[in-house]
PDB file with one MODEL, atoms N, CA, C and O in Angstrom:
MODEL        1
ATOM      1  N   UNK A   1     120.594  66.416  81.702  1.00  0.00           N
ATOM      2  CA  UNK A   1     119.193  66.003  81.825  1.00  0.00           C
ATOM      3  C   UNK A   1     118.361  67.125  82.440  1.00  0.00           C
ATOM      4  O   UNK A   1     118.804  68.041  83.133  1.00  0.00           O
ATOM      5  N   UNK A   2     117.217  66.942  82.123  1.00  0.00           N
ATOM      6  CA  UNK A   2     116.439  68.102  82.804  1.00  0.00           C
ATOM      7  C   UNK A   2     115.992  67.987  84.321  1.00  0.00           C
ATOM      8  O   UNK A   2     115.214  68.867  84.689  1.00  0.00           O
ATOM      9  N   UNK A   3     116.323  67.145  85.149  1.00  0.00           N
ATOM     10  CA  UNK A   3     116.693  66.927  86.250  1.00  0.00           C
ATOM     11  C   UNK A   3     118.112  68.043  86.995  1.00  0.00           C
ATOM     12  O   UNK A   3     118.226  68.969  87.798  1.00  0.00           O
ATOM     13  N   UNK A   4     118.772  67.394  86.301  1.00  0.00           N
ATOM     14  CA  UNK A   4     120.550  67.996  86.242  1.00  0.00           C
ATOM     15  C   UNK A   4     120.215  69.720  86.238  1.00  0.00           C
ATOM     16  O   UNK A   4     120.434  70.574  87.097  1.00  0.00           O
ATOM     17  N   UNK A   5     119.707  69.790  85.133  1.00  0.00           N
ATOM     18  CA  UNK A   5     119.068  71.446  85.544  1.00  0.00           C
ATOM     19  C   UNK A   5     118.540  72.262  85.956  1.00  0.00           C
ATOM     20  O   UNK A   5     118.716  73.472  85.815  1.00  0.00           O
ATOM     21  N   UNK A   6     117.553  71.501  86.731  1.00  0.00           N
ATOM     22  CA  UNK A   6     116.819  71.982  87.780  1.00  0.00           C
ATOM     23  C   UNK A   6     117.814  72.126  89.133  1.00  0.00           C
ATOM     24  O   UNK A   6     118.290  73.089  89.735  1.00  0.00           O
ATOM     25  N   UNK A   7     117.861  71.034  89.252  1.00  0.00           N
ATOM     26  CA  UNK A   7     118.992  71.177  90.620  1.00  0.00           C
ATOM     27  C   UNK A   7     120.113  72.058  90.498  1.00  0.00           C
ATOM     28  O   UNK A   7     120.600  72.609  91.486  1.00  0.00           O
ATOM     29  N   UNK A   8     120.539  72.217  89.355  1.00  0.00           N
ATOM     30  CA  UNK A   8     121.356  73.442  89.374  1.00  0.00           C
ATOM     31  C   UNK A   8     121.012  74.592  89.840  1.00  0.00           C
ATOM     32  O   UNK A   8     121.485  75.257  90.762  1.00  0.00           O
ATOM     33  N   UNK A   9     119.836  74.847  88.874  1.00  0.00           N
ATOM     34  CA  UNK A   9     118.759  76.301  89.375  1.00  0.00           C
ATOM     35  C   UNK A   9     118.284  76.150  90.558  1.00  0.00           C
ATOM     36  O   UNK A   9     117.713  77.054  91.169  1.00  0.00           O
ATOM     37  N   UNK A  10     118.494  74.863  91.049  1.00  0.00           N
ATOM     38  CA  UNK A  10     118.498  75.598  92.783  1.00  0.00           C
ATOM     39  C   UNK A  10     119.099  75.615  93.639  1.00  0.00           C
ATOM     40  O   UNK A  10     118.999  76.214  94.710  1.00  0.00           O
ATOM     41  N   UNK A  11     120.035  74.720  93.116  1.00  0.00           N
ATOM     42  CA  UNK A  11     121.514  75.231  93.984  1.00  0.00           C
ATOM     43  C   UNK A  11     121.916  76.628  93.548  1.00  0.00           C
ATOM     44  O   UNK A  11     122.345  77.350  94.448  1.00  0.00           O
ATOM     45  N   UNK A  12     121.858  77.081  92.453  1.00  0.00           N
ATOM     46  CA  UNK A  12     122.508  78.254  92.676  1.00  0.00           C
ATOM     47  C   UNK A  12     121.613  79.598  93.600  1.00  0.00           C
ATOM     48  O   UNK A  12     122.068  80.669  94.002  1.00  0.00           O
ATOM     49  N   UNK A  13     120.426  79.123  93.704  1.00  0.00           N
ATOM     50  CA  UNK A  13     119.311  80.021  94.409  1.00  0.00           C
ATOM     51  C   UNK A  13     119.240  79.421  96.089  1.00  0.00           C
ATOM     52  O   UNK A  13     119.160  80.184  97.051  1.00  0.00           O
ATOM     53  N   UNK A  14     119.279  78.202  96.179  1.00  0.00           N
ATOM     54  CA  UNK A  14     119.055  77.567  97.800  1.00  0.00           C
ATOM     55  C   UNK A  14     120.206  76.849  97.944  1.00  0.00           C
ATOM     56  O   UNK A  14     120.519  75.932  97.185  1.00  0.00           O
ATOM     57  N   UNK A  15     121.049  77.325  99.160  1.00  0.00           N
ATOM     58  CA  UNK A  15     122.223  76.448  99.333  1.00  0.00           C
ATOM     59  C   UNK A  15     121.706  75.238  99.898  1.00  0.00           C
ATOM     60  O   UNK A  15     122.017  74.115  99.501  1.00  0.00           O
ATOM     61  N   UNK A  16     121.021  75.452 100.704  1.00  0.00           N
ATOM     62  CA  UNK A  16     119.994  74.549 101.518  1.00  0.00           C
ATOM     63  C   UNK A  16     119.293  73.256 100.655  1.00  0.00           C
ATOM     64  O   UNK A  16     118.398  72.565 101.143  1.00  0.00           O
ATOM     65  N   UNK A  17     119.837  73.051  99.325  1.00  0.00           N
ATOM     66  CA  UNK A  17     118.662  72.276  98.290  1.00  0.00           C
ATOM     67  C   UNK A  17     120.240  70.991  98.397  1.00  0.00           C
ATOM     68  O   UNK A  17     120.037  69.825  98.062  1.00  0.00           O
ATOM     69  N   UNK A  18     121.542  71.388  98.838  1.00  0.00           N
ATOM     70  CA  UNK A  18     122.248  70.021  98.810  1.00  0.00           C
ATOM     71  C   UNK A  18     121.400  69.095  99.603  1.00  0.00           C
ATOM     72  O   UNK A  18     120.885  68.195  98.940  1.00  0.00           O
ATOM     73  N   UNK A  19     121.155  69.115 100.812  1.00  0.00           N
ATOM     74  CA  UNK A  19     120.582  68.714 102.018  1.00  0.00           C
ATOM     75  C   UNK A  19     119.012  67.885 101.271  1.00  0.00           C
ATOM     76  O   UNK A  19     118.403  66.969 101.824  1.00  0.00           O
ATOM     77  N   UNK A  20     118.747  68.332 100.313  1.00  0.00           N
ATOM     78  CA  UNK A  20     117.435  67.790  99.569  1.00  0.00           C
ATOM     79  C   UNK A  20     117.943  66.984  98.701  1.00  0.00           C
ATOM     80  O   UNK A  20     117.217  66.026  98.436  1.00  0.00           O
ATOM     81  N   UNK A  21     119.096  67.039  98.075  1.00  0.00           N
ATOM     82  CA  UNK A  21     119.513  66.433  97.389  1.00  0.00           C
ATOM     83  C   UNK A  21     120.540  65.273  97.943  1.00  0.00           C
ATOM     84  O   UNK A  21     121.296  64.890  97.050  1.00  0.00           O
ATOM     85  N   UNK A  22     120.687  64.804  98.862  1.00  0.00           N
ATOM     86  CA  UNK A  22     121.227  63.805 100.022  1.00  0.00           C
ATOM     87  C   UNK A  22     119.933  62.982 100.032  1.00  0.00           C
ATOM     88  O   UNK A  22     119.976  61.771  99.811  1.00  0.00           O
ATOM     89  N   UNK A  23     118.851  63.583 100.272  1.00  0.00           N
ATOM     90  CA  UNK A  23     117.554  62.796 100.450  1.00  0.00           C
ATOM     91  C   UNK A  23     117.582  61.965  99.594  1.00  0.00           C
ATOM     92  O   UNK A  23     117.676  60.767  99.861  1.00  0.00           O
ATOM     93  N   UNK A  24     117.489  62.545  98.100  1.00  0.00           N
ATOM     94  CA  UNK A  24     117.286  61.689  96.580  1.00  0.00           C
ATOM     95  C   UNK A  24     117.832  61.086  96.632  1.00  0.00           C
ATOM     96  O   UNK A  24     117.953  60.281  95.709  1.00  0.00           O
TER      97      UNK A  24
ENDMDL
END
């Protein structure tokens, strides 16, 4: 999904984006 891919592209750029992604 284009969700799914975004969060990829920023996990691989911000390790810090799991922690955002706990939020969701």
């Amino acid at each position: 999904t284009l969700k799914a891919g975004i969060e990829r592209a920023l996990l691989e750029e911000v390790p810090g984006v799991v922690e955002l992604e706990q939020v969701f």
